[in-house]
C-alpha positions in Angstrom: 132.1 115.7 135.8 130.0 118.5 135.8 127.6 118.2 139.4 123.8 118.0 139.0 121.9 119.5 140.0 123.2 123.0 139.6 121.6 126.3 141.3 119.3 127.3 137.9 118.1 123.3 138.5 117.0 123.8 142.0 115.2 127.7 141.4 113.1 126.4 138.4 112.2 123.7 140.6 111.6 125.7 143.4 109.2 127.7 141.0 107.8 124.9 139.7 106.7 123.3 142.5 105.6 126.1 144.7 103.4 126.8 141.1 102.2 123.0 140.9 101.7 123.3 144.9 99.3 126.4 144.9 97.5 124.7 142.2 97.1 121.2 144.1 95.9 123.0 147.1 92.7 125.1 145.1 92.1 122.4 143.1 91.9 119.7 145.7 90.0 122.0 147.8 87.7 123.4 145.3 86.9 119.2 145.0 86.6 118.3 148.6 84.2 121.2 149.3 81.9 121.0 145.6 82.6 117.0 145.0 82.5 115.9 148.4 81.0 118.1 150.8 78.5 119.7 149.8 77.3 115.9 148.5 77.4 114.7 151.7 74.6 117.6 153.2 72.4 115.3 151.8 72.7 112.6 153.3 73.5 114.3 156.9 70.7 113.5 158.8 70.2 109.9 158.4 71.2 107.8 161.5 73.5 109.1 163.2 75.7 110.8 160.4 75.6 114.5 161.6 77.7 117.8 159.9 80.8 116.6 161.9 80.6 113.3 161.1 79.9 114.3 157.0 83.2 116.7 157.5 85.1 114.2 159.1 84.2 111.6 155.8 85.6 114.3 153.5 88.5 114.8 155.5 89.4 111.2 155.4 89.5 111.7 151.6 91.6 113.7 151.0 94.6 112.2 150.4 92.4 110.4 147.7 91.3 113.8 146.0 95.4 114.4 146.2 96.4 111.4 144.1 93.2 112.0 141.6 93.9 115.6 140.7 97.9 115.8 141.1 98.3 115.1 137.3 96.2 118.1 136.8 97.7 120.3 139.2 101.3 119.0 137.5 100.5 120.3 134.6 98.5 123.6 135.6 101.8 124.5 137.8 104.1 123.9 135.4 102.5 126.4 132.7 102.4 129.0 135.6 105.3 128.1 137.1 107.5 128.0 133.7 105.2 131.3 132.4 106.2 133.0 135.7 110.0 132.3 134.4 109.2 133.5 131.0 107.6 136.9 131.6 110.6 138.0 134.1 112.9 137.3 131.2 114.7 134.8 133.5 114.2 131.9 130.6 115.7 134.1 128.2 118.9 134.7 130.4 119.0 130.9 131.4 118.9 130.3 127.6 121.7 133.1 127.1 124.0 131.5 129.5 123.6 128.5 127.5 121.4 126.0 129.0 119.1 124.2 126.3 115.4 123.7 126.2 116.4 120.2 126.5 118.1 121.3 130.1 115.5 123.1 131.5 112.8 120.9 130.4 114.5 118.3 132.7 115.3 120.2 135.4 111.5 120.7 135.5 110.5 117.0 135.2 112.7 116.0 138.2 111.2 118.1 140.2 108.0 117.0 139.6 109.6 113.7 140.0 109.6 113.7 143.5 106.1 114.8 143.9 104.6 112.0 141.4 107.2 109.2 143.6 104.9 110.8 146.7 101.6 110.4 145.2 102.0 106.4 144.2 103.4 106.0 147.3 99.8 107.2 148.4 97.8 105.8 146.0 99.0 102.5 147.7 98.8 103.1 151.2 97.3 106.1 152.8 94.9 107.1 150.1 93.3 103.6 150.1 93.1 103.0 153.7 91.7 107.0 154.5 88.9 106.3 151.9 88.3 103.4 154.2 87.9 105.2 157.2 85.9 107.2 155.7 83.4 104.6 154.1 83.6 102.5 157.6 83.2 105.7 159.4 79.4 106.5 157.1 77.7 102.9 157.0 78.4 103.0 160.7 76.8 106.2 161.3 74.0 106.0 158.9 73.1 102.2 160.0 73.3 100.6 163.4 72.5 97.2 161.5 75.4 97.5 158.8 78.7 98.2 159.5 82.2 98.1 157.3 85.2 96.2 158.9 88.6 96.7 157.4 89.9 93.0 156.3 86.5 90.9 157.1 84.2 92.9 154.7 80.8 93.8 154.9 79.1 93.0 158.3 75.2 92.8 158.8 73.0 92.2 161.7 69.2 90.7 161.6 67.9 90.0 165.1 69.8 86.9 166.4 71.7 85.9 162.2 74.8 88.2 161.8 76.0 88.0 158.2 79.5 88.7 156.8 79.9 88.9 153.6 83.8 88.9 152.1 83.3 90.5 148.2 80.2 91.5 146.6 78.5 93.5 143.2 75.5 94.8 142.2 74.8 93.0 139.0 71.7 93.3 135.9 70.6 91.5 133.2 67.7 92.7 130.5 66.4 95.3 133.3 66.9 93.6 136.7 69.0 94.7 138.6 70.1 93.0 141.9 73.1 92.5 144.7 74.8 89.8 144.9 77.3 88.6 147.8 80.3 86.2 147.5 82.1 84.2 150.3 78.8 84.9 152.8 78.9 83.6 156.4 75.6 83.2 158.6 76.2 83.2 162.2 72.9 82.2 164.5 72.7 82.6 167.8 70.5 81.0 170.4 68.3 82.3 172.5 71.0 81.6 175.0 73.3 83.7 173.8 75.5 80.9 172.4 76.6 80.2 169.3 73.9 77.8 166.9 74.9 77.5 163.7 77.5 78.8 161.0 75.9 78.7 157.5 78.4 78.7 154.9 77.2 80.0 151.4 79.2 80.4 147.8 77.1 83.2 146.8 73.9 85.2 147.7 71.6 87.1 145.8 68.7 89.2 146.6 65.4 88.5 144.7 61.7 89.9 145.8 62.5 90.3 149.3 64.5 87.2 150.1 68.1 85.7 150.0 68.6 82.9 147.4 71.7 80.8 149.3 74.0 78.6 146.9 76.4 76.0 147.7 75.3 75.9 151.1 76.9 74.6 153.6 75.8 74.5 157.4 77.3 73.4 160.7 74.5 73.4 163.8 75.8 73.0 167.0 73.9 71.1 169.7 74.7 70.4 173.6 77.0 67.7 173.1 77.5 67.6 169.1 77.7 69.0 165.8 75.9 68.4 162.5 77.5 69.6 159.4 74.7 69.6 156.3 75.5 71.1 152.5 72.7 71.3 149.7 73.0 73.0 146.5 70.4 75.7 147.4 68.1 77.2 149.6 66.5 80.5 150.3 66.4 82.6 153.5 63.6 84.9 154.2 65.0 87.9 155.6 64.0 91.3 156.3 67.5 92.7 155.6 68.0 96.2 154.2 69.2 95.2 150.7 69.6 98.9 149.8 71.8 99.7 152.6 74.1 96.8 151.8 74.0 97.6 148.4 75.3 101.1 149.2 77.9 99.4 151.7 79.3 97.5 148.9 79.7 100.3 146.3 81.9 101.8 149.2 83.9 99.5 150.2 84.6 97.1 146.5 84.7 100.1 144.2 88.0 99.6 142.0 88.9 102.8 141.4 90.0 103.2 145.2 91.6 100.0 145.5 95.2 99.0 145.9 97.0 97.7 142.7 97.7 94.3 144.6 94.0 94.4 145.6 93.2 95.4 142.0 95.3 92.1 141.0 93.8 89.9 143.4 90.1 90.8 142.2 91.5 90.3 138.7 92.5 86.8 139.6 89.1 85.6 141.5 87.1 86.6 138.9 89.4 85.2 136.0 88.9 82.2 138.0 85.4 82.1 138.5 84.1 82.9 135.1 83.5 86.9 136.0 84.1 90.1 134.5 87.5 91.9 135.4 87.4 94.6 132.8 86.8 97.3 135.3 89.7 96.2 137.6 91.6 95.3 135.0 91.2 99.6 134.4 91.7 101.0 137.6 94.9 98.3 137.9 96.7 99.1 134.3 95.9 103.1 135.6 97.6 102.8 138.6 100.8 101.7 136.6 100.2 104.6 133.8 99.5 107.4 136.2 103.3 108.5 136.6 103.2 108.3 132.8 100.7 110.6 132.4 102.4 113.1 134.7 105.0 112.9 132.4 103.1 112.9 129.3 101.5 116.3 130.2 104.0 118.2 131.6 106.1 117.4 128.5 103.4 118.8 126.5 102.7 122.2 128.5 106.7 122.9 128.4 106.8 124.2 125.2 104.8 126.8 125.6 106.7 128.7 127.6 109.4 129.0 125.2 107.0 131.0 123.1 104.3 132.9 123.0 103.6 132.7 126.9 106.4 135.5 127.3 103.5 137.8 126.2 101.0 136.7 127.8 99.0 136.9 131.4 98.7 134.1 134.3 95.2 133.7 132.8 96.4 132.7 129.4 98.7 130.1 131.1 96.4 128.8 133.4 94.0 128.3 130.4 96.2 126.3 128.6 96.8 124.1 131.3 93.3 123.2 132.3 93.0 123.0 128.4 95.5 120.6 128.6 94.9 118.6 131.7 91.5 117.9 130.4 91.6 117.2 126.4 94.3 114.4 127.6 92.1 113.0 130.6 89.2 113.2 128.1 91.2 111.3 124.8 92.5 109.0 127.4 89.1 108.2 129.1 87.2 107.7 125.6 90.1 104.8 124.8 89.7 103.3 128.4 86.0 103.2 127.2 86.7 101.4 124.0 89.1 99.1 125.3 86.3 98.0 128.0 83.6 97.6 125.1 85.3 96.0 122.3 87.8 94.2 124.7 91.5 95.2 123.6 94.3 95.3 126.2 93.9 98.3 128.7 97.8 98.9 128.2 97.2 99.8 124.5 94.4 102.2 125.8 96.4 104.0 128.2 99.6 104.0 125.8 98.3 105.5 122.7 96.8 109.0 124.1 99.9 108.8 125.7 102.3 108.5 123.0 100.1 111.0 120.7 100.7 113.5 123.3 104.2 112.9 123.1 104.9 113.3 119.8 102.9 116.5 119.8 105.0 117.8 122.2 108.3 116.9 120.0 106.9 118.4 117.2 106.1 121.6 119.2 109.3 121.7 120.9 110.8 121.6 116.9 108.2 124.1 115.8 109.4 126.8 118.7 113.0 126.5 117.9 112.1 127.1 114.5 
């Protein structure tokens, strides 16, 4: 049996990657310094969330930026990477020596295989828990009174009532708009400094300046007893900062930076409670596509350095790939769209663009050997 991988497997790898590498690093930076930092200026200022504080945020994010644009980079690097082959005539001798297009065309997906494997890894742990940091570490700083905890949620503080708040969305219906908190916990305290009351609500919504409470249900404490009381509804006049916890909750329940098992689990509570899931139910059937679409576009960049890429520049490659990378991320995104407005199965959404692409890049593959 003929051993695998051979030395022409490990130098197109080593091209392709360093390639796909050089083009993760400008792109990712290019996004952290357009996309994230020079967003945060505005913002520096407020509280106590200074330039070092703002550059600290976008460095949490990073590993975030990574996951989003490694696709991108994937495909970018392999054009350049496999063009770079090309031009030094080193494909044609490779082909001479008689390894297929077939051959080389896997040699440079498992390369890229390792890479992907890396990136889900951290789209499910470090990516998730950096953006974190970084959203706990900006409420904190740009509000004394609201602050982000990592497992308990949203925490907010009004004079003696601290609230905690476990999921929550900003919701509208024919014009109004408003925020709306789930699983919400009052805690009072006297002016003894002890505990006295915990004030259990379903839900809470914001409306003209005050807290409408539902399924209530309240436990006050006195010296030597405690007296548990549950009505259907009440409202709590509250000076609260509704914007600031509305901007706290687009931080820290915002799907698209979610785990898949937290992705599931938001599925199931709202499946359960009569809400709508459709935008985790895209971030969670894109978490399982994403090595897909790696795949997908490298498979469709690779033919083109079996042609007319022999002749031409690093600009012409690089072209192609960002021409690439975004008419797929744009078919696929249009689907996603239609599959969250007419309400088909996200898998079918994700799986057609993909399946187009590969057949395109079949029937290219069968055009250049022509």
């Amino acid at each position: 049996m003929k051993p695998f991988p051979k030395i022409h497997d490990l130098y197109i790898g080593r091209v392709v990657l360093g390639a796909v590498l050089l083009a993760w690093t400008v792109l990712v930076g290019i996004d952290a310094i357009i996309g994230g930092l020079l967003n945060e200026i505005s913002d520096v200022g407020t509280g106590k969330y200074d330039f070092m504080a703002a550059a600290t945020n976008v460095a949490y994010t990073l590993p975030r930026r990574a996951y989003m644009l490694f696709p991108y980079a994937a495909v970018i690097g392999a054009v350049i990477g496999l063009g770079q082959v090309a031009v030094s005539s080193e494909l044609t001798v490779l082909r001479a020596i008689g390894l297929s297009r077939r051959r080389i065309s896997l040699s440079v997906i498992l390369s890229l295989t390792v890479l992907t494997a890396l990136m889900v890894v951290n789209g499910e742990t470090l990516a998730p828990w950096a953006q974190r940091r970084a959203d706990t570490l900006k409420a904190a700083a740009k509000s004394n009174d609201v602050i982000v905890a990592q497992y308990s949620g949203l925490w907010a503080r009004e004079g003696d009532v601290f609230l905690n708040a476990q999921t929550g969305q900003e919701r509208s219906d024919n014009g109004r708009q408003w925020l709306e908190l789930n699983d919400v916990r009052l805690f009072e305290l006297g002016e003894d400094g002890r505990l006295a009351s915990i004030t259990h609500a379903g839900s809470a919504e914001h409306s003209k300046g005050e807290w409408i409470l539902r399924k209530v249900q309240r436990t006050r404490f006195d010296e030597k007893s405690a007296v548990r009381t549950v009505v259907a509804e009440e409202r709590w006049t509250s000076r609260l900062d509704a914007a600031a916890l509305a901007a706290s909750t687009r931080n820290i329940w915002r799907p698209r930076y979610m785990t898949a098992e937290q992705l599931k689990g938001g599925i199931e509570y709202r499946t359960r409670n009569g809400l709508d899931s459709s935008e985790f139910q895209e971030h969670y059937w894109g978490r399982w596509f994403y090595p897909v679409n790696v795949l997908v576009l490298c498979l469709l960049a690779i033919p083109f350095a079996f042609g007319s890429l022999r002749s031409g520049g690093l600009g012409k490659r690089l072209f192609i790939g960002i021409v690439f990378s975004l008419g797929f991320w744009l078919v696929q995104t249009q689907f996603v769209r239609l599959a969250g407005v007419f309400k088909f199965d996200y898998r079918i959404a994700y799986m057609i663009p993909a399946l187009v692409m590969v057949g395109l890049s079949v029937w290219l593959f069968k055009r250049r050997s022509g």
